[in-house]
C-alpha positions as CSV (number, residue, x, y, z in Angstrom):
1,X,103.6,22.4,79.0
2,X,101.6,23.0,82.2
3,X,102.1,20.0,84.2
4,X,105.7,19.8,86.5
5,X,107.4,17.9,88.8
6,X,109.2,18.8,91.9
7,X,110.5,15.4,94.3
8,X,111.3,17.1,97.6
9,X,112.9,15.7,100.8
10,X,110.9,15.7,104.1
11,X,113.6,14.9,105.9
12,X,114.0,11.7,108.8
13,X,112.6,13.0,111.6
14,X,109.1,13.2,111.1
15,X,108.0,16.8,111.0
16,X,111.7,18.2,112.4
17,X,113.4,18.3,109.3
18,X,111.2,19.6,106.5
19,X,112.4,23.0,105.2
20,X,109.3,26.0,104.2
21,X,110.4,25.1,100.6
22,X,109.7,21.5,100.3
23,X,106.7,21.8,102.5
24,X,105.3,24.9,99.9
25,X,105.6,22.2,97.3
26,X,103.6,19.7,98.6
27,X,100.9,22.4,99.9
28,X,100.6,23.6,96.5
29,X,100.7,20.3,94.7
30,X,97.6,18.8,92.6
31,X,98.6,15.4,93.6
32,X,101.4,14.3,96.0
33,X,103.2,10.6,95.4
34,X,104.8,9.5,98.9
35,X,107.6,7.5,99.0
36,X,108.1,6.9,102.7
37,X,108.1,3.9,104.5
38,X,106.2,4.6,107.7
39,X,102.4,4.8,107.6
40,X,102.4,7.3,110.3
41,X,104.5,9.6,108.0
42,X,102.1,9.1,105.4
43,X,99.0,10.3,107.8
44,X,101.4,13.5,108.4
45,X,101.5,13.9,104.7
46,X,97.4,13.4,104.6
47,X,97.3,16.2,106.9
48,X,98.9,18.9,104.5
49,X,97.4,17.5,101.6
50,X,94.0,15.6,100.2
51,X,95.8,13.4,97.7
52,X,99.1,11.9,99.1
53,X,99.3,8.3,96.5
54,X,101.7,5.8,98.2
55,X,104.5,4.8,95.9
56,X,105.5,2.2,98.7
57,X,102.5,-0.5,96.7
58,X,104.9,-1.3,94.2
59,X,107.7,-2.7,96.4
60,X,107.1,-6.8,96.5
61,X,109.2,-9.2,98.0
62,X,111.4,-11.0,95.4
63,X,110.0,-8.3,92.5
64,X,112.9,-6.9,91.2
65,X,113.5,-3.5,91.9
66,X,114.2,-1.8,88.8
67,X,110.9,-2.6,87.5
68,X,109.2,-1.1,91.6
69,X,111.3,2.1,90.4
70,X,110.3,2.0,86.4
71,X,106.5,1.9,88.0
72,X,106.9,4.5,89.9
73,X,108.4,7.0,87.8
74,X,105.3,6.0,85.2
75,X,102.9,7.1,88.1
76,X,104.2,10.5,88.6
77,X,104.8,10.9,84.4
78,X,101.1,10.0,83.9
79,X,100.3,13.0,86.2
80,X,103.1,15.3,84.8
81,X,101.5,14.5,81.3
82,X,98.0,15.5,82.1
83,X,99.3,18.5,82.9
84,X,99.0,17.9,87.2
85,X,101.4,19.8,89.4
86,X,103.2,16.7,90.9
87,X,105.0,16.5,93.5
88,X,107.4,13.1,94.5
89,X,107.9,13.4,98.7
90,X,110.6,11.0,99.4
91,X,111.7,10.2,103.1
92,X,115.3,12.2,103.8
93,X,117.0,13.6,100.9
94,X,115.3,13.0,97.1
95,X,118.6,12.2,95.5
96,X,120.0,9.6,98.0
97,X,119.3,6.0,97.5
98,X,116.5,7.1,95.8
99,X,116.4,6.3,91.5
100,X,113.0,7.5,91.3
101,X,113.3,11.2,91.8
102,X,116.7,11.4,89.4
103,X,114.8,9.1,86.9
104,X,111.6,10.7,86.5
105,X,113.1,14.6,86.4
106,X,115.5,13.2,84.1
107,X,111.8,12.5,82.0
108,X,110.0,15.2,82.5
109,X,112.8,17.7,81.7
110,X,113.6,15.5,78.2
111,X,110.3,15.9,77.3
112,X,110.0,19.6,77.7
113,X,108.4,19.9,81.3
114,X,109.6,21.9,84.9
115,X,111.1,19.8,87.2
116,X,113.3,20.6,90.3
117,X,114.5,18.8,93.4
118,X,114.1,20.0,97.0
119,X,116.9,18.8,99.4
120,X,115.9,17.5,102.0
121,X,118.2,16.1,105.9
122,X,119.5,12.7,104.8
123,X,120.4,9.9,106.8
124,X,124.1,11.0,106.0
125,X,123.8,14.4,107.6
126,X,121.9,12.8,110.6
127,X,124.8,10.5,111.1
128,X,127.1,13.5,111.3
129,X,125.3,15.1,113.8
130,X,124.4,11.7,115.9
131,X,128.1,10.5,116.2
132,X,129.8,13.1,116.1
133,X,131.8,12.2,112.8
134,X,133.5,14.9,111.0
135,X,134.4,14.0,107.7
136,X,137.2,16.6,107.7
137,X,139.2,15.2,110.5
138,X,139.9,11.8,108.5
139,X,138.0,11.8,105.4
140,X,135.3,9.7,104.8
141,X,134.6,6.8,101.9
142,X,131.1,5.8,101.4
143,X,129.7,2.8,99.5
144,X,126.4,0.7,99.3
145,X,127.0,-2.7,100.8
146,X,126.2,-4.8,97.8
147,X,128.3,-2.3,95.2
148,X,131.3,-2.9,98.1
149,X,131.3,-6.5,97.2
150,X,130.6,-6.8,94.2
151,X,133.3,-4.1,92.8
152,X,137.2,-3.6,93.2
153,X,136.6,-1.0,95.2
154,X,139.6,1.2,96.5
155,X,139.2,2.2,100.7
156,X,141.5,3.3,103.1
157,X,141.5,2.4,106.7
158,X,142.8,5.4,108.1
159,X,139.8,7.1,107.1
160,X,135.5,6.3,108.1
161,X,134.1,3.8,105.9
162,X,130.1,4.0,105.7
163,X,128.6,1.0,104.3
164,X,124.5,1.6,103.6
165,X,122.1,-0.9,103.1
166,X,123.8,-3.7,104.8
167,X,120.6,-5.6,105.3
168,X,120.6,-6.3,101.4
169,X,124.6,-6.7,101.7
170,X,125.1,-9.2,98.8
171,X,122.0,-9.4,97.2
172,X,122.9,-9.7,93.6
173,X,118.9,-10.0,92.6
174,X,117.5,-6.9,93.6
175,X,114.2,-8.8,94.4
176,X,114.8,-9.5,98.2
177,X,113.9,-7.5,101.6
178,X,116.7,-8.5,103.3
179,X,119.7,-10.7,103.3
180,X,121.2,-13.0,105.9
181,X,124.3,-14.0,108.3
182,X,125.8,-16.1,105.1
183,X,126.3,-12.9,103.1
184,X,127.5,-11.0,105.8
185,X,129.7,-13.5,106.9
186,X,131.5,-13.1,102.7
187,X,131.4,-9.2,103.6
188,X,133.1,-10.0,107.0
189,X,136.0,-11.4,104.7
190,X,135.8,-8.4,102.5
191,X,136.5,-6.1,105.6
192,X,139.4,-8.7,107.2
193,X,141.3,-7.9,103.9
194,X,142.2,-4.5,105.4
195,X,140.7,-4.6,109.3
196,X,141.4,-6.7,112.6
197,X,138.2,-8.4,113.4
198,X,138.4,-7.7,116.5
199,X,138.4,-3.8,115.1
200,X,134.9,-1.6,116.6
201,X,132.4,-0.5,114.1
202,X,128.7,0.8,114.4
203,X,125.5,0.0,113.6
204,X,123.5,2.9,113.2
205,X,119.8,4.0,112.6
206,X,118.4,7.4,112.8
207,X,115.1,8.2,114.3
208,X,112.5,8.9,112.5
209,X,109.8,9.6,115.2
210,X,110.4,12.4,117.6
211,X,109.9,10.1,120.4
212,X,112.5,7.3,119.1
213,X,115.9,6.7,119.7
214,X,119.3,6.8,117.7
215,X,120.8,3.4,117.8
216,X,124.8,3.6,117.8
217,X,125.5,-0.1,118.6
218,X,129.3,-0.7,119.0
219,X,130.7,-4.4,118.1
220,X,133.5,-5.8,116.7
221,X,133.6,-6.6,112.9
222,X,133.4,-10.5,113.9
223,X,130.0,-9.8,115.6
224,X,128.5,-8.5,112.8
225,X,127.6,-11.8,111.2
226,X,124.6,-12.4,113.8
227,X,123.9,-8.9,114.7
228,X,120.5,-7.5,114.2
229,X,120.3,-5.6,111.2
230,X,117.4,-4.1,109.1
231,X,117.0,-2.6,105.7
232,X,117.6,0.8,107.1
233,X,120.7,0.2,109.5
234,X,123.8,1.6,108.0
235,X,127.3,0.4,109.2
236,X,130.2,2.7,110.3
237,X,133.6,1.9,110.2
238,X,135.8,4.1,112.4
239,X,139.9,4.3,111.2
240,X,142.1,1.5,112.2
241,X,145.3,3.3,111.0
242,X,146.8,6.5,111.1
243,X,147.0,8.4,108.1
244,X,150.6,8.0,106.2
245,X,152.3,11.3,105.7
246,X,153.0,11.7,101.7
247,X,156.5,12.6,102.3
248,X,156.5,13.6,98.7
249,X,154.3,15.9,98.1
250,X,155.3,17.2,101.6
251,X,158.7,17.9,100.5
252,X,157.4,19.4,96.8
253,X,155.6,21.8,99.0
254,X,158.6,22.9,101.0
255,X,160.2,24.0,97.4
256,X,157.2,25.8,96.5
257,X,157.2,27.3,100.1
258,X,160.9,28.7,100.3
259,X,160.6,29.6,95.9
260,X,158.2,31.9,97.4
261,X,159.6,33.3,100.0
262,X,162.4,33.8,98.4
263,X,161.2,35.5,95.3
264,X,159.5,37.8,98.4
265,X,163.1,39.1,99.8
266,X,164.2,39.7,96.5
């Protein structure tokens, strides 16, 4: 089987985050598939290689989704099985929000060809780094908006909630761009369940140029009804509560602790 596949990440910044790996790949590639969103990232793909496709052309508005990702998996197979090194460059990390990459690897390994993924700097990691959140001080839960509402989900307020995609928050057709104040207003309720309205959160969007800038918009949860949100803004949820000591365990450890020490002495 000569043809392969390898979907790498380039990262969000343009140019800042690629690593020599994924950028190798691409070099080295017979054709590249883009999935990125920004035509200027595109032209910076153009530059390190002649045939950079667009898998962005099968997105429509209200064209479900599943059949924009079915399509585009078919693209990079038809390639795979003519025996073309392909290469799937998808904005931040290949494997987040991104069904694609898993899908088509998922193919080309079942039918007997190479295929890796590249890591690449996701909008999670950048999030880290851009507000200072360390999952190890609280803990952190993280859903997609629309899975959030639709599920029995279990969260806890003492730790950070991230909710992604919240511009589709509630979209139950998979064919729209964006969804509006009337679905985040049901969300709204979701949060209340287990959150003072009046309780600060964050809209955040990393930048993708070098020359942009982070937005970290602080409001309260009641706000976020008629707030300016895209497809790419992400919402954080800071704790509300402190976190409950499990006097349980606590004491079972205490046992285990002084069975220990004494079995030590002796």
């Amino acid at each position: 089987m000569s043809g392969s596949l390898a979907c790498v990440g380039i990262g969000m910044t343009l140019g800042a985050h690629i690593c020599p790996l994924s950028k190798s790949y691409i070099e080295q590639a017979d054709v590249v598939f883009s999935a990125v969103s920004h035509g200027i990232t595109e032209l910076w793909l153009q530059e390190m290689h002649p045939d950079v496709r667009s898998l962005q052309q099968y997105y429509q508005e209200g064209k479900n989704r599943q059949i924009t990702y079915r399509e585009m998996v078919d693209a990079m197979m038809t390639e795979v099985r003519a025996g073309q090194k392909v290469v799937g460059a998808f904005y931040g990390h290949p494997g987040v929000f991104a069904q694609a990459s898993h899908k088509s690897i998922a193919m080309a390994k079942a039918e007997g060809y190479q295929a890796r993924m590249i890591p690449g700097i996701s909008a999670e990691d950048c999030l880290i780094a851009d507000l200072g959140v360390d999952p190890g001080r609280f803990g952190c839960q993280q859903f997609e908006a629309s899975q959030f509402m639709f599920y029995k989900r279990e969260y806890d307020p003492s730790c950070y909630l991230i909710l992604w995609q919240i511009g589709l928050a509630g979209d139950k057709s998979l064919a729209k761009f964006s969804t509006g104040a009337a679905h985040r207003q049901v969300l709204i309720e979701l949060l209340a369940e287990k959150y003072p309205l009046e309780h600060q959160v964050i809209l955040y969007e990393a930048a993708v140029l070098p020359i942009d800038s982070v937005r970290e918009e602080w409001l309260s949860i009641s706000e976020l009804k008629d707030a300016e949100i895209h497809m790419h803004t992400t919402l954080v949820i800071p704790p509300s509560q402190e976190m409950k000591p499990n006097e349980k365990i606590l004491a079972r450890l205490a046992e285990v602790e002084k069975a220990i020490t004494q079995q030590e002495l002796a």
